[in-house]
C-alpha positions in Angstrom: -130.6 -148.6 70.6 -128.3 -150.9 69.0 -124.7 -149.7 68.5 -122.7 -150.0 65.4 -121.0 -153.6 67.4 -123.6 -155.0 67.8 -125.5 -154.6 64.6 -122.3 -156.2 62.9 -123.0 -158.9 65.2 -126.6 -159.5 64.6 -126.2 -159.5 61.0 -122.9 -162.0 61.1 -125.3 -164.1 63.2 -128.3 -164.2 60.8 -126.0 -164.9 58.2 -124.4 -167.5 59.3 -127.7 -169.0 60.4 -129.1 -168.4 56.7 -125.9 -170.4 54.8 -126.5 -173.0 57.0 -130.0 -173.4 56.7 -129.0 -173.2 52.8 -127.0 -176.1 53.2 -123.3 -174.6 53.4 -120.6 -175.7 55.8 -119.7 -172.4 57.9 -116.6 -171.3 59.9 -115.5 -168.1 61.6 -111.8 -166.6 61.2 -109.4 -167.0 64.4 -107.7 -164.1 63.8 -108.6 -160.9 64.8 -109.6 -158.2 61.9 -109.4 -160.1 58.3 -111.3 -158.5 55.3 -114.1 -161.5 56.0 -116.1 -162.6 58.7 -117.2 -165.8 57.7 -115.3 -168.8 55.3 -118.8 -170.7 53.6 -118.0 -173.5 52.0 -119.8 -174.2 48.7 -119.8 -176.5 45.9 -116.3 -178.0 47.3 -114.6 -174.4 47.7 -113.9 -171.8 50.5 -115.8 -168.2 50.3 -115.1 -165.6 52.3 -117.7 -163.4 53.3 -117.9 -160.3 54.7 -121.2 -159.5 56.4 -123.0 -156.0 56.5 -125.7 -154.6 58.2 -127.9 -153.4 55.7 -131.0 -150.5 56.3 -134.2 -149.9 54.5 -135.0 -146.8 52.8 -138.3 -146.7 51.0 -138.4 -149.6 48.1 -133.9 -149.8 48.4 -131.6 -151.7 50.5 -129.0 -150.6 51.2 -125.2 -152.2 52.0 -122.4 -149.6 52.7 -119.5 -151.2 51.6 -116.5 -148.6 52.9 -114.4 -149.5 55.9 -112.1 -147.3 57.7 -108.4 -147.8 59.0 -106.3 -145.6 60.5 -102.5 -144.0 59.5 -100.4 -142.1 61.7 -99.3 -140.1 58.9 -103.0 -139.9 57.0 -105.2 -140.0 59.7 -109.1 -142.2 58.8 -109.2 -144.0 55.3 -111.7 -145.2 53.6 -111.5 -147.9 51.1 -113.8 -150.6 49.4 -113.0 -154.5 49.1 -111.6 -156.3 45.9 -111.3 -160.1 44.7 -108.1 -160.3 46.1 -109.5 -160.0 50.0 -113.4 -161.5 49.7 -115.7 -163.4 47.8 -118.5 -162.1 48.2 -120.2 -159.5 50.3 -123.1 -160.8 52.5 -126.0 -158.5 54.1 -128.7 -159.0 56.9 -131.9 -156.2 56.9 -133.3 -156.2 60.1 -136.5 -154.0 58.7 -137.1 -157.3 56.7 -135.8 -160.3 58.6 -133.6 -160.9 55.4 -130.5 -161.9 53.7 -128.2 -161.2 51.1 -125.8 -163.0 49.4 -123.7 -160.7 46.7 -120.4 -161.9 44.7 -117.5 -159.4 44.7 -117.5 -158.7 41.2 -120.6 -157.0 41.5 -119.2 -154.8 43.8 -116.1 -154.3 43.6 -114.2 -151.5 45.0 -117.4 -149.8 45.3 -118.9 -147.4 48.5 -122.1 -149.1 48.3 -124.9 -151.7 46.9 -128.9 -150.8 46.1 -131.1 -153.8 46.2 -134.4 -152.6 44.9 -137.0 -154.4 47.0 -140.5 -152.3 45.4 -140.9 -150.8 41.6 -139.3 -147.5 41.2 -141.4 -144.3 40.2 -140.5 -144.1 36.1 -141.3 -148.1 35.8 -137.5 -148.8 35.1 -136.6 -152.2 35.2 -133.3 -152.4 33.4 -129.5 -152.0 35.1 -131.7 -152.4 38.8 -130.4 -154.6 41.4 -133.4 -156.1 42.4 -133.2 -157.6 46.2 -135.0 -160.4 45.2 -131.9 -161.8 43.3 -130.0 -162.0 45.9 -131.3 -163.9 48.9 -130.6 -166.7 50.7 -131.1 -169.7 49.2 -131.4 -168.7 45.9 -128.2 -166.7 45.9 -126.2 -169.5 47.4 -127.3 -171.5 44.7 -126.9 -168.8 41.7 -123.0 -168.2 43.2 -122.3 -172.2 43.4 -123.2 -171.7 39.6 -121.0 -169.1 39.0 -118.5 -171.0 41.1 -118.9 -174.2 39.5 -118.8 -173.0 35.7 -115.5 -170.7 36.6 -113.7 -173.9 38.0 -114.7 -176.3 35.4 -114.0 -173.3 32.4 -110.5 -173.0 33.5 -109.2 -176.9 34.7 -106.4 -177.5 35.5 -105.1 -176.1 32.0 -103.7 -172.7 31.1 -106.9 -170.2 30.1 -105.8 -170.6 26.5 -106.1 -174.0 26.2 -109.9 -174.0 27.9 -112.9 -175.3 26.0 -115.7 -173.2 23.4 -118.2 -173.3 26.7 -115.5 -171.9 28.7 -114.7 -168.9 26.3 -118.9 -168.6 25.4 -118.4 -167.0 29.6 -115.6 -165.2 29.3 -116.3 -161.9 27.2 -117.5 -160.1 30.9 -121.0 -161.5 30.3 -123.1 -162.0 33.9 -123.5 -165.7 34.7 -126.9 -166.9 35.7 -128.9 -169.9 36.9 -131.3 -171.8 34.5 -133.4 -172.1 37.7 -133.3 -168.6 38.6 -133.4 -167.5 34.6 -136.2 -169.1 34.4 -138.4 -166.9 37.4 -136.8 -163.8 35.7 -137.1 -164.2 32.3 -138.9 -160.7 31.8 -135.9 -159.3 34.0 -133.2 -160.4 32.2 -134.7 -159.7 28.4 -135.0 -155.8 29.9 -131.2 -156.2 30.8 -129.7 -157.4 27.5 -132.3 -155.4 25.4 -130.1 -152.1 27.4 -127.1 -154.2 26.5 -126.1 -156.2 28.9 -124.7 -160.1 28.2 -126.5 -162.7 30.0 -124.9 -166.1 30.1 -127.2 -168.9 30.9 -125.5 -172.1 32.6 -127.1 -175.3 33.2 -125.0 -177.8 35.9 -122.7 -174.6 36.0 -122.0 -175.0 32.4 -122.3 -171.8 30.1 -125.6 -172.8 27.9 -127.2 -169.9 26.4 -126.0 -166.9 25.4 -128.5 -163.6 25.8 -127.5 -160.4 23.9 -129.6 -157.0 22.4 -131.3 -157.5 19.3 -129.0 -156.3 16.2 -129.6 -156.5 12.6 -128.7 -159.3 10.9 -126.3 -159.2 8.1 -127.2 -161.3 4.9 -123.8 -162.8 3.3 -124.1 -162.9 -0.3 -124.0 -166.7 -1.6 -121.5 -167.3 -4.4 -123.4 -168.3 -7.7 -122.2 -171.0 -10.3 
């Protein structure tokens, strides 16, 4: 039976094999204990990843995301991860030979992820992570998007300065692929119609705009 050491290095492994395979440049830390395991580089900049072993339950995967350190004074802690340490959380499910390929703000400071991989009982669609978003290569891709568009939105200029595309992405909306908009179409009309803000980018440029039906408001016309 595999120990908690050595799933962590099975699923760094598999990882690391799947960025590669997806085309990314990969190196390991030197130092012992950083927030990430692996530095991917994509689209011209460093990630850092941190790699989970993630377990199947039913139709969800699953990716704890708390680590523990200890205090003399406090004893075990538990504690998420935040932008400041990673980019992007990375997980490997044995049950399915698979990988997935998260970005931080997703998950931020949170205890854990569910990647749907089957429908759930009620037929809900909407606010689901569904697995299939989320692995390798498509992911790699979808976050060199995201990665892309942020760099080229904000420049070399202060954020106030930035263009009309730049501020169309910066109201919290999620940023996604034309490519992978495209295969999920039905998916993400179900998340803006619950009122989510889907941001479509093309070359990593903010293109489209998706938001929840509202009515429309007639402005009167001045007469002469």
């Amino acid at each position: 039976m595999l120990g908690p050491n050595e799933k962590g290095d099975i699923a760094e492994s598999e990882i690391a094999a799947a960025a590669i395979r997806a085309g990314c440049t990969v190196s390991r830390p030197l130092t012992d204990h950083p927030p990430y395991d692996l530095v991917v580089e994509l689209g011209g900049r460093l990630l850092r990843v941190q790699c989970k072993w993630a377990t199947l339950d039913g139709a969800v995967v699953t990716l704890r995301l708390r680590r523990c350190s200890y205090s003399p004074t406090q004893g075990y802690l538990g504690s998420g991860y935040d932008a400041a340490e990673i980019d992007a959380v990375a997980g490997y499910c044995d049950e399915l030979d698979r990988c997935y390929l998260v970005p931080i703000d997703l998950v931020n400071d949170q205890g854990w992820l569910s990647l749907r991989v089957g429908p759930t009982r009620n037929g809900q669609r909407a606010g689901l992570h569904l697995a299939a978003e989320f692995e390798f290569p498509g992911a790699v891709a979808h976050l060199g998007e995201r990665v892309t568009g942020s760099d080229e939105a904000t420049g070399s200029s202060p954020v106030s300065s930035t263009s009309h595309a730049a501020e169309a992405a910066e109201p919290g909306g999620e940023l996604v692929g034309a490519h992978i908009f495209r295969n999920r179409f039905g998916y993400y009309m179900e998340r803006a119609a619950a009122g989510d803000e889907i941001v479509v980018t093309r070359r990593g440029r903010p293109s489209v705009r998706l938001t929840a039906y509202g009515p429309t408001v007639a402005v009167p016309t001045s007469r002469r």
